[in-house]
VEXDREN-2710 file (C-alpha; in Angstrom, 1 decimal):
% VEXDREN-2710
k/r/px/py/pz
1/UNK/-45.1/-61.8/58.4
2/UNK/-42.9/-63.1/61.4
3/UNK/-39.3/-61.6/61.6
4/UNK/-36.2/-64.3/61.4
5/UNK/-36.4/-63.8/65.1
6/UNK/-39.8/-63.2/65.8
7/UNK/-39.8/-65.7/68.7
8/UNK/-36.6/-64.7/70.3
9/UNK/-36.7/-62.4/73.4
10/UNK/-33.9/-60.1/74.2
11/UNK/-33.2/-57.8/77.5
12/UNK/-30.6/-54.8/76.1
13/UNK/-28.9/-52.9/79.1
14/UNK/-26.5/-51.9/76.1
15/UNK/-25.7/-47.9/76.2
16/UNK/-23.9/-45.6/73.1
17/UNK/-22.8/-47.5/70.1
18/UNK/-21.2/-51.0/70.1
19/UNK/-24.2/-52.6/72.2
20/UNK/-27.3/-51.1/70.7
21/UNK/-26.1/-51.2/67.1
22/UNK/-25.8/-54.5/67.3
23/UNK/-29.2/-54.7/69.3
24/UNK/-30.8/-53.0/66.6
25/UNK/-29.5/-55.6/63.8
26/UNK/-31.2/-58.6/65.9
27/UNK/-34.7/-56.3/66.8
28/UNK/-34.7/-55.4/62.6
29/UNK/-34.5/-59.1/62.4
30/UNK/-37.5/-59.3/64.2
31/UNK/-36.5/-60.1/68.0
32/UNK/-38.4/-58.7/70.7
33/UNK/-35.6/-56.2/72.3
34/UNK/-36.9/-54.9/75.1
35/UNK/-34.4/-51.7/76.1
36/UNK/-34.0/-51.3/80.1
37/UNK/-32.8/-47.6/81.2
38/UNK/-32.4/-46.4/84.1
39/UNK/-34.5/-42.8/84.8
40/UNK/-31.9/-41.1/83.0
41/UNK/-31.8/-43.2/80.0
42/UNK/-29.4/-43.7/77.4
43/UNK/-26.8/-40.9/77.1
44/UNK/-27.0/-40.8/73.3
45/UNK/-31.1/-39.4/74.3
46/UNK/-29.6/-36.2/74.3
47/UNK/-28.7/-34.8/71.4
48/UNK/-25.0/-34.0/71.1
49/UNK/-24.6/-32.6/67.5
50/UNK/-27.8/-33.2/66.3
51/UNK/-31.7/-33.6/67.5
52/UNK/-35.1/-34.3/66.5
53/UNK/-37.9/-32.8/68.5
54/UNK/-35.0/-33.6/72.0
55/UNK/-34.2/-36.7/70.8
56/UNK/-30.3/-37.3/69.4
57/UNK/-29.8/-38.4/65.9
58/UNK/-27.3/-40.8/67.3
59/UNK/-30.1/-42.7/69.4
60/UNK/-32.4/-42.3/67.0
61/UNK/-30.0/-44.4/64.9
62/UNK/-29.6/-47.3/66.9
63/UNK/-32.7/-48.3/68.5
64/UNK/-35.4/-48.5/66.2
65/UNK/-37.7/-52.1/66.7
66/UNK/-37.1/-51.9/70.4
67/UNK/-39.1/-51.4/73.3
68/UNK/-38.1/-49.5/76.5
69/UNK/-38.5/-49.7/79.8
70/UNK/-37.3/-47.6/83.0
71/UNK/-36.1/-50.0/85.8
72/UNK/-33.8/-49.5/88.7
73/UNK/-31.2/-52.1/88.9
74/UNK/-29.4/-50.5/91.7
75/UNK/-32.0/-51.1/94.2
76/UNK/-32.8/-55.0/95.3
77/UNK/-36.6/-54.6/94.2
78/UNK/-35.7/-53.9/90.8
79/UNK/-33.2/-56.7/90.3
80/UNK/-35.8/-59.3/91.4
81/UNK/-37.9/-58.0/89.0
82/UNK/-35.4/-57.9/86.1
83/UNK/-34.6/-61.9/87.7
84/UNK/-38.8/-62.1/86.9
85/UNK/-38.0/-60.8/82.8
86/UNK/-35.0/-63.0/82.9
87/UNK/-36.5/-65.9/83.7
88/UNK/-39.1/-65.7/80.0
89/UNK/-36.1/-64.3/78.0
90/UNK/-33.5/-66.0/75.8
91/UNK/-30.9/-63.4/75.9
92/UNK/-29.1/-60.6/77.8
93/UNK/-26.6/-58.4/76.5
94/UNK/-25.1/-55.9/78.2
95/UNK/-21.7/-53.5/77.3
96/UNK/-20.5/-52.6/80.7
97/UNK/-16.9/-53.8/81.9
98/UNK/-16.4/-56.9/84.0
99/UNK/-17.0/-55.2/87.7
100/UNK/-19.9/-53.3/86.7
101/UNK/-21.8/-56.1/85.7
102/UNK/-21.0/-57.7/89.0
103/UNK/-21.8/-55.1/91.6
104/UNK/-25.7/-55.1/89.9
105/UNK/-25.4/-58.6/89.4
106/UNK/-26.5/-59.1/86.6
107/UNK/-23.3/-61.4/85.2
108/UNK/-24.0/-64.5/83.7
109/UNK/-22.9/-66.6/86.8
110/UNK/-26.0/-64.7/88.4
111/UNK/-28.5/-65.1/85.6
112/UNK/-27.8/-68.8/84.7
113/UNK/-29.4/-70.1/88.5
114/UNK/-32.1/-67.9/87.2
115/UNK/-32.6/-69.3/84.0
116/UNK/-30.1/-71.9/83.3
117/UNK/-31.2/-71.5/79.8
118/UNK/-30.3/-68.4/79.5
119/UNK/-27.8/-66.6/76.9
120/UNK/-25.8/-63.7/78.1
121/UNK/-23.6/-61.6/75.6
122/UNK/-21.2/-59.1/76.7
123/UNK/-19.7/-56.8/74.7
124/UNK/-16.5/-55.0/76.4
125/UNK/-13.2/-53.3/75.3
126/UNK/-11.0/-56.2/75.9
127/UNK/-13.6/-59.2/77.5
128/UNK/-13.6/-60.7/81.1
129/UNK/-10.6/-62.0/81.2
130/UNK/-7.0/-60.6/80.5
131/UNK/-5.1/-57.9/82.1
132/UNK/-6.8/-55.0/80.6
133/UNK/-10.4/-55.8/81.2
134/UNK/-11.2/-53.4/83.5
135/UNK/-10.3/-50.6/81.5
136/UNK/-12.6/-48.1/79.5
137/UNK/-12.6/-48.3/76.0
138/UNK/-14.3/-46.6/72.9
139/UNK/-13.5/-46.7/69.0
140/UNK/-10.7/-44.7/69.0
141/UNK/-8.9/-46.7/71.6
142/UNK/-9.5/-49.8/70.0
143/UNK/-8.6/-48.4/66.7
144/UNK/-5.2/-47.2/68.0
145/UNK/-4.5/-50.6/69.9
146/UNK/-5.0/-52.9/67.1
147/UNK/-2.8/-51.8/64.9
148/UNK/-6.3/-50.4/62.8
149/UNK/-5.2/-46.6/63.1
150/UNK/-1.6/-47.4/61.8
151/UNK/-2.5/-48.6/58.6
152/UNK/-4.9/-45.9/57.5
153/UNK/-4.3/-42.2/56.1
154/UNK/-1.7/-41.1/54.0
155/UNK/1.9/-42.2/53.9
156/UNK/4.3/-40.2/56.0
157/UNK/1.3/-38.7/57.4
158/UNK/-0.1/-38.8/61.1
159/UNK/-2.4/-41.4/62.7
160/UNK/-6.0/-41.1/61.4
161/UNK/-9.4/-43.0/62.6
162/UNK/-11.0/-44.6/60.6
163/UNK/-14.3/-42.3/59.9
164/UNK/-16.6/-44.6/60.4
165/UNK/-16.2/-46.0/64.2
166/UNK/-15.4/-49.3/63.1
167/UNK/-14.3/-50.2/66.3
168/UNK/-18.2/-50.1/67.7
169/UNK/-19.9/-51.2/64.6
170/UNK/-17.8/-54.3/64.2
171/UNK/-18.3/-55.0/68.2
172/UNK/-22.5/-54.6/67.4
173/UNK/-22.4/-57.1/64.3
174/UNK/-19.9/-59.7/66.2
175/UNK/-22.2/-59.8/69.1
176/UNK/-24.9/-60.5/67.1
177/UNK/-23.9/-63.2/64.9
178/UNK/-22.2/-64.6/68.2
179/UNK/-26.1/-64.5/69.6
180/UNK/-27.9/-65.5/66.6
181/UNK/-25.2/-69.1/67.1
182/UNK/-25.5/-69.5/70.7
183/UNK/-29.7/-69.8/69.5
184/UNK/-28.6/-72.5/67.2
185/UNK/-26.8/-73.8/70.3
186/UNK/-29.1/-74.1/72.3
187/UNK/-31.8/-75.2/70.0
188/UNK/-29.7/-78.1/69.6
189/UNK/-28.2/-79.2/73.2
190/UNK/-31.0/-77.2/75.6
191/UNK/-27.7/-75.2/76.9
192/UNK/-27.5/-71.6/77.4
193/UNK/-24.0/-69.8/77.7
194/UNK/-21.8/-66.9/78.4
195/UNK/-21.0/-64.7/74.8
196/UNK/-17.7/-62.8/75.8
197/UNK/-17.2/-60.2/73.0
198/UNK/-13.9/-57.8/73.1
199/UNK/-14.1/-55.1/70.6
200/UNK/-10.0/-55.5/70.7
201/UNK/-10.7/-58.9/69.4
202/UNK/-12.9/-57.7/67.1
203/UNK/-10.6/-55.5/65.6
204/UNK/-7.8/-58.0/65.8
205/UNK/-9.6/-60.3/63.5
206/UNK/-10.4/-57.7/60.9
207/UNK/-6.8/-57.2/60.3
208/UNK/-6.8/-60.3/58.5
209/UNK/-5.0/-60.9/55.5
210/UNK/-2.8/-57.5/56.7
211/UNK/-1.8/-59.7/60.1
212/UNK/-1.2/-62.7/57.9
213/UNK/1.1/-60.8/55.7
214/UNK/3.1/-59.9/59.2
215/UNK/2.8/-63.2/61.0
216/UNK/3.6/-65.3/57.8
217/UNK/6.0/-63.3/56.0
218/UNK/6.7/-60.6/58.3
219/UNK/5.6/-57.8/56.1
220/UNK/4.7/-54.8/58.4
221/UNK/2.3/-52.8/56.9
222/UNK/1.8/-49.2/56.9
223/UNK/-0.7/-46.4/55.8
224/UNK/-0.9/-46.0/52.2
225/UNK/-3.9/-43.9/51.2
226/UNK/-6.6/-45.4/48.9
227/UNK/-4.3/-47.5/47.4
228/UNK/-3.8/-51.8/48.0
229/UNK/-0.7/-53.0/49.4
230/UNK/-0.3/-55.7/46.1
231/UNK/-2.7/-55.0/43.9
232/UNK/-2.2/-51.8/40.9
233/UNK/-4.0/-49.5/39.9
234/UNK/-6.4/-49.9/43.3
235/UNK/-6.9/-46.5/44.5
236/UNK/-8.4/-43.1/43.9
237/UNK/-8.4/-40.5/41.3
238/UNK/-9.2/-37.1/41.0
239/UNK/-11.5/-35.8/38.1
240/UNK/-12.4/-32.6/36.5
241/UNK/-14.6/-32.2/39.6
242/UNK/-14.9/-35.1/42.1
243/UNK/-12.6/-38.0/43.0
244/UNK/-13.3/-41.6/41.7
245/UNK/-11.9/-45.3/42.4
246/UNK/-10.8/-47.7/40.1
247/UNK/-10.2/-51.6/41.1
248/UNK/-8.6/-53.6/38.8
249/UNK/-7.5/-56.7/40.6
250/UNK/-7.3/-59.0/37.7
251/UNK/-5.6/-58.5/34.0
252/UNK/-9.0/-58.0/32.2
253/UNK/-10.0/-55.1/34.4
254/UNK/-6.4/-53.0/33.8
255/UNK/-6.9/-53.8/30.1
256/UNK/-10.3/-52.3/30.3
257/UNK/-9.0/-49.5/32.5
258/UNK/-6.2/-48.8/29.6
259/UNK/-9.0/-48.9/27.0
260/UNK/-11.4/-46.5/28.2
261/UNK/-8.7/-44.0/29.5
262/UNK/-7.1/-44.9/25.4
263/UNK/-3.9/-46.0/26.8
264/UNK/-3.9/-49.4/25.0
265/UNK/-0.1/-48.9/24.5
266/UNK/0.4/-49.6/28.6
267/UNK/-1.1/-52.9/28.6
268/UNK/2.2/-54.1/26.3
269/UNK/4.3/-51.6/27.9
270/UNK/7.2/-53.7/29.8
271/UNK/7.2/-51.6/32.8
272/UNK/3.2/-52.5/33.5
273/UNK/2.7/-55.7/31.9
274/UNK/1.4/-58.3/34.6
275/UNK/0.4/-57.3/38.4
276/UNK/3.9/-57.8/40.0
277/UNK/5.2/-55.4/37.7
278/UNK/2.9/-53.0/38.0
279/UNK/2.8/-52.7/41.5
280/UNK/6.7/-52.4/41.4
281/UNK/7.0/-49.3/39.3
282/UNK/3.9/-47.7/40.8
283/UNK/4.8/-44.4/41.2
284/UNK/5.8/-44.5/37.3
285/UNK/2.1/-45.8/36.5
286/UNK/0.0/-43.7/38.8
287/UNK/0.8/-39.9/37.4
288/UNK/0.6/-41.2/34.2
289/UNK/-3.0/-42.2/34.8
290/UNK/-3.5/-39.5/36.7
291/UNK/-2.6/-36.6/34.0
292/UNK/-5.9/-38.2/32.1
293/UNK/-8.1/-38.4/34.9
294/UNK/-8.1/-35.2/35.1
295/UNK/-9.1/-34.1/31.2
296/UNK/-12.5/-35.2/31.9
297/UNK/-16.0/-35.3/34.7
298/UNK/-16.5/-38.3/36.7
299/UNK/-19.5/-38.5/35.2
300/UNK/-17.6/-39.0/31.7
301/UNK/-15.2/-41.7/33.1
302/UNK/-17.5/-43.5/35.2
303/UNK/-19.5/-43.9/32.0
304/UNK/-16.3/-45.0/30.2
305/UNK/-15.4/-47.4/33.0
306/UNK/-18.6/-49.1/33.3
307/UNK/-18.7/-50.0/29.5
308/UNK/-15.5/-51.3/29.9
309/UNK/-16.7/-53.6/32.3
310/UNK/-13.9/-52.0/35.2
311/UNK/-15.0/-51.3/38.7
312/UNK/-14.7/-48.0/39.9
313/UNK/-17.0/-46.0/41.8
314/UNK/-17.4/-42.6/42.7
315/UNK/-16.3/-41.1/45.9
316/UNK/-19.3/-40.1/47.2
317/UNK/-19.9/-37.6/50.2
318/UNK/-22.8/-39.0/52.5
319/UNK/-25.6/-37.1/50.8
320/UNK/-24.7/-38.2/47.2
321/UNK/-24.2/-41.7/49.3
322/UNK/-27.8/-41.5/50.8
323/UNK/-29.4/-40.5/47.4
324/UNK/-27.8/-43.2/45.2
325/UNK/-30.2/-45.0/43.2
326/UNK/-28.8/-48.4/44.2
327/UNK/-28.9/-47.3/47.7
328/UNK/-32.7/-46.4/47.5
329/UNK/-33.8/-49.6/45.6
330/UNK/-32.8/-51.8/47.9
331/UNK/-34.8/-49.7/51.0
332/UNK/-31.5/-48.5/53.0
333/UNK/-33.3/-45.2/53.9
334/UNK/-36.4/-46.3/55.0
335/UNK/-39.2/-43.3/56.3
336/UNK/-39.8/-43.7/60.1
337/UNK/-42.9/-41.9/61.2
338/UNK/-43.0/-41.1/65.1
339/UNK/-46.5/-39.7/67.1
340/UNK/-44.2/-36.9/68.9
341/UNK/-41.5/-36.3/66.2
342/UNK/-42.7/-36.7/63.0
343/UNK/-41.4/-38.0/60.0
344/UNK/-37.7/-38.9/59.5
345/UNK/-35.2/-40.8/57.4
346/UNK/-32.4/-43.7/59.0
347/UNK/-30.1/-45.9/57.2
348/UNK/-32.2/-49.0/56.8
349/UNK/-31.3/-53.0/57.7
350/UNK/-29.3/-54.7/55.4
351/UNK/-30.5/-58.4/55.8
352/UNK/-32.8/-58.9/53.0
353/UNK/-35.3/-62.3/53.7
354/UNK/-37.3/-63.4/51.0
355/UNK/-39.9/-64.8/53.6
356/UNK/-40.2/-61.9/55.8
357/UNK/-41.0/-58.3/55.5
358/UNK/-38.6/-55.3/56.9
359/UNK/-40.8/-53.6/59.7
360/UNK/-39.1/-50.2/61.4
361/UNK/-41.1/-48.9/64.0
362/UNK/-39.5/-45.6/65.1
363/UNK/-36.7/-45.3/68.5
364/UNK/-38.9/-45.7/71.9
365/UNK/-39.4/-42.3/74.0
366/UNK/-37.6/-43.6/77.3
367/UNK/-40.2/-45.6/79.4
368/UNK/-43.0/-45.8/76.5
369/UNK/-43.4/-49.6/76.7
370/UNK/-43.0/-50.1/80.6
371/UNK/-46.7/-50.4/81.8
372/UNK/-47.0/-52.3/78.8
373/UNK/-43.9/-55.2/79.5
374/UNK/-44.8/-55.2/82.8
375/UNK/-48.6/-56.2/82.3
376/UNK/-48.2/-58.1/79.2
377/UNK/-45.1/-60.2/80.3
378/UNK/-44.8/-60.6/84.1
379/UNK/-49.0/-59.9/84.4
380/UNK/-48.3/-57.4/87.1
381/UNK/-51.8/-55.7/88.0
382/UNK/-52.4/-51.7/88.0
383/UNK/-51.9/-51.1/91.5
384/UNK/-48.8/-53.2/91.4
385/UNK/-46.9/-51.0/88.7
386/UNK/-48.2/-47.8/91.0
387/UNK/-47.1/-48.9/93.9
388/UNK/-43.6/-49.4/92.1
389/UNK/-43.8/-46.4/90.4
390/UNK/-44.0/-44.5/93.5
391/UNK/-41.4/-45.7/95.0
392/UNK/-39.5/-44.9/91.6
393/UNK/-38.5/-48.6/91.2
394/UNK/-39.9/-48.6/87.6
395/UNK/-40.6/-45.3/85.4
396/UNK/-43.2/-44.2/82.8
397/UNK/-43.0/-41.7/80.0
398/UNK/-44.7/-38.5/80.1
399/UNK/-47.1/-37.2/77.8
400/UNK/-44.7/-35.3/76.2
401/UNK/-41.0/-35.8/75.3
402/UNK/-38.6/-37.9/77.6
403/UNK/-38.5/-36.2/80.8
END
């Protein structure tokens, strides 16, 4: 079956994190995303911390459904041919600041007497316009500027990312919802358009209700572990052996909570009563809990919990995360199977269709599809993709590995 996207054509000249994860969402939605490298490739190619066969578990883990091709858009013959894909494509996205877009021209202004249909998304650290935009950025820049970083760890203790690099991932899924509008768009009006994504905006949004507490009612919030600011008991708990989480954001769920840990007597206890309460004498409540967590397994409580109707959860490292059975009914560790590197495991797409079927077709080796792009879309002949593969304007992959 066809993918949500299946008609949609997409150049990525996204590199690392931000860009291609959010590449990879659109291309598991069935998009055509047609990765151009330069003969180097992607940095993330080589693996870091971890490989497979050369290949770096962090590429590996954003570029599945996508097709590459090795171009060089520093030289005036390989722009005009990148004008050629850009002029049957719908999209372009790109994650390089403001002036480096420019000097290979490849900004919008550029693309648009192209293709005036054209939609082109870039993802940056703080957009094209402001007086930081020609600074670098990653996650942990981001994190630290919005405020993100001061709100997480433990109170009184130092600054601590956030272990997952939100800062990338939320810039990957606001580019491509900001795409999969500007399609609506131009469905609608014929109009292509510019897509300026800042991961600093991103992240600015995400503080949400936390800004609105500030803005509003001037409430500065700080860190405060794995508990809520409001809500009580919302945090974790250690067990006989591994830590848990309990959520109990209305009355029902503490009154469950107080029945499965047989502490019925708190829910009439004056001190813990109603939510406001509760969340005023908090460090009265929380030990008390605590001292029963401990007498027993997670296992045990979660068992308790979940007859009682309370949500909690245990606080699972990423192997016990990976094996869950919820996790692995739903298909979020799909089995890739790649000609050089064999079989391996990814965290799977989480847009479920009911019309179409989840496809994963394995990471490209760097230049595997270019012969193939070049013939299929632009209809350039054999001696035509020599010629340019002599003079080094385009690339192919070897027979083995990505040299």
């Amino acid at each position: 079956m066809k993918g949500l996207l299946s008609d949609v054509r997409i150049l990525d000249l996204t590199r690392m994190l931000a860009g291609p994860y959010g590449t990879m969402i659109l291309a598991d939605m069935g998009a055509e995303m047609i990765k151009v490298e330069d003969h180097r490739g992607d940095y993330t190619r080589r693996g870091v911390q971890t490989s497979l066969g050369g290949m770096g578990a962090y590429f590996l883990a954003v570029n599945r459904n996508k097709k590459s091709v090795v171009l060089d858009l520093k030289v005036p013959k390989g722009r005009e041919i990148f004008y050629e894909m850009v002029k049957v494509s719908d999209v372009v996205v790109d994650n390089m600041r403001p002036q480096a877009l420019s000097r290979l021209k490849c900004d919008y202004e550029t693309l648009k007497e192209v293709n005036p249909r054209i939609i082109s998304c870039s993802l940056s650290g703080f957009g094209h316009t402001g007086p930081y935009k020609d600074r670098p950025s990653f996650d942990l820049t981001v994190q630290a500027l919005s405020g993100g970083m001061s709100v997480t760890g433990e109170v009184g203790g130092p600054p601590v990312r956030m272990g997952i690099p939100i800062g990338d991932l939320a810039g990957g899924l606001f580019s491509a919802l900001s795409i999969v509008s500007a399609l609506h768009f131009r469905e609608k009006t014929g109009k292509g358009q510019k897509l300026d994504i800042s991961l600093l905006d991103c992240q600015i949004s995400m503080t949400s209700y936390l800004a609105a507490y500030y803005l509003i009612g001037g409430l500065l919030s700080g860190p405060q572990g794995s508990r809520h600011g409001t809500l009580v008991p919302y945090e974790a708990f250690k067990t006989k052996d591994i830590w848990i989480v309990v959520a109990c954001v209305t009355e029902p769920f503490w009154e469950g909570l107080c029945v499965a840990l047989e502490l019925e007597e708190l829910v009439l206890d004056d001190r813990f009563n109603n939510a406001l309460k509760r969340l005023e004498n908090h460090d009265e409540l929380i030990p008390i809990l605590q001292e029963v967590f401990f007498k027993k397994t997670a296992a045990e409580w979660l068992d308790r919990l979940e007859e009682a109707d309370v949500p909690c959860a245990p606080v699972n490292s990423l192997d016990r995360a990976l094996t869950d059975p919820q996790v692995l009914s739903r298909n979020m560790v799909p089995e890739l199977s790649h000609p050089h590197l064999g079989k391996f495991k990814l965290a799977g797409n989480p847009v479920k269709a009911s019309e179409t079927e989840e496809v994963f077709i394995p990471p490209p080796q760097l230049g595997e599809n270019t012969e193939e792009v070049f013939k299929q879309i632009l209809g350039y002949s054999e001696d035509k993709i020599k010629e340019l593969l002599d003079e080094k304007v385009i690339g192919i992959m070897k027979e083995e590995g990505n040299e």
